[in-house]
C-alpha positions in Angstrom: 61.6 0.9 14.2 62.6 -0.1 10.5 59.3 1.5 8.6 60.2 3.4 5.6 58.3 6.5 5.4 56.8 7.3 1.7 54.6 10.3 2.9 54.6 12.8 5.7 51.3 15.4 5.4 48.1 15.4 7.8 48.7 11.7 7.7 51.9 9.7 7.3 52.4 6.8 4.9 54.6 4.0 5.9 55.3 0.6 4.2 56.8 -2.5 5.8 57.5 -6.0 6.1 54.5 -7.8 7.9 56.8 -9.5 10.5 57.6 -5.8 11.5 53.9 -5.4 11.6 53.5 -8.1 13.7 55.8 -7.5 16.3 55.4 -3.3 16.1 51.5 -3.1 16.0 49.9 -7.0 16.6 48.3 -7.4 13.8 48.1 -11.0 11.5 48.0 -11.0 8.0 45.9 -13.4 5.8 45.4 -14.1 2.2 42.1 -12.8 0.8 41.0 -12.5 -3.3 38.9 -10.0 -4.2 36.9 -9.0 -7.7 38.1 -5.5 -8.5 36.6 -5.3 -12.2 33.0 -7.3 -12.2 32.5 -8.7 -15.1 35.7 -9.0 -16.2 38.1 -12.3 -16.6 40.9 -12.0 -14.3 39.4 -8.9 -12.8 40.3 -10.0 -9.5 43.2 -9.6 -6.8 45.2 -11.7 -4.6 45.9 -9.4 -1.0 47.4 -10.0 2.1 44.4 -8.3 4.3 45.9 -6.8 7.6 42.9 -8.3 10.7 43.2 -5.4 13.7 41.1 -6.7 15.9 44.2 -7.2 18.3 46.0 -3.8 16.9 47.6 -2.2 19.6 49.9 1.1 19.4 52.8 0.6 21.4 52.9 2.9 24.5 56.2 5.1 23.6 54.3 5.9 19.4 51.1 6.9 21.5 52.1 10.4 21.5 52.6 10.5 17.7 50.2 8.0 16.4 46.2 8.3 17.2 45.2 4.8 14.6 46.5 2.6 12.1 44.7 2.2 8.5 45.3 -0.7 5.8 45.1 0.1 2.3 43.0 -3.1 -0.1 42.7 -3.1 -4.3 40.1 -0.6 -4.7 37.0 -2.1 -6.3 36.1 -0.5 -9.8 32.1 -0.3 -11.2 
């Protein structure tokens, strides 16, 4: 499909462009800034947040793949 697999265990890390996204899994992408360090200047990110609401596994990964899960910047206290 063109993902590039980083991690195979209980769960399986993949990484790709978001067009492949798109098209694979229906999902948009859209810019979102969040504060990781409060209290901190520049303590913030810039992400591209994955929105699912229209996620849909295609038929023939069904048998392989039971969800789909997008990492954000963790937030640090």
């Amino acid at each position: 499909l063109g993902f590039r697999i980083l991690h195979i265990g209980t769960t399986i890390s993949v990484e790709g462009p978001e067009t492949l996204w798109e098209s694979v899994f229906n999902v948009l992408f859209v810019m979102r800034k969040k504060q990781i360090l409060p209290g901190i200047e520049g303590g913030d990110a810039s992400y591209r947040k994955a929105i699912t609401d229209s996620l849909e596994i295609p038929l023939k990964l069904r048998q392989y793949i039971s969800g789909v899960a997008f990492v954000e910047p963790p937030e640090f206290f």
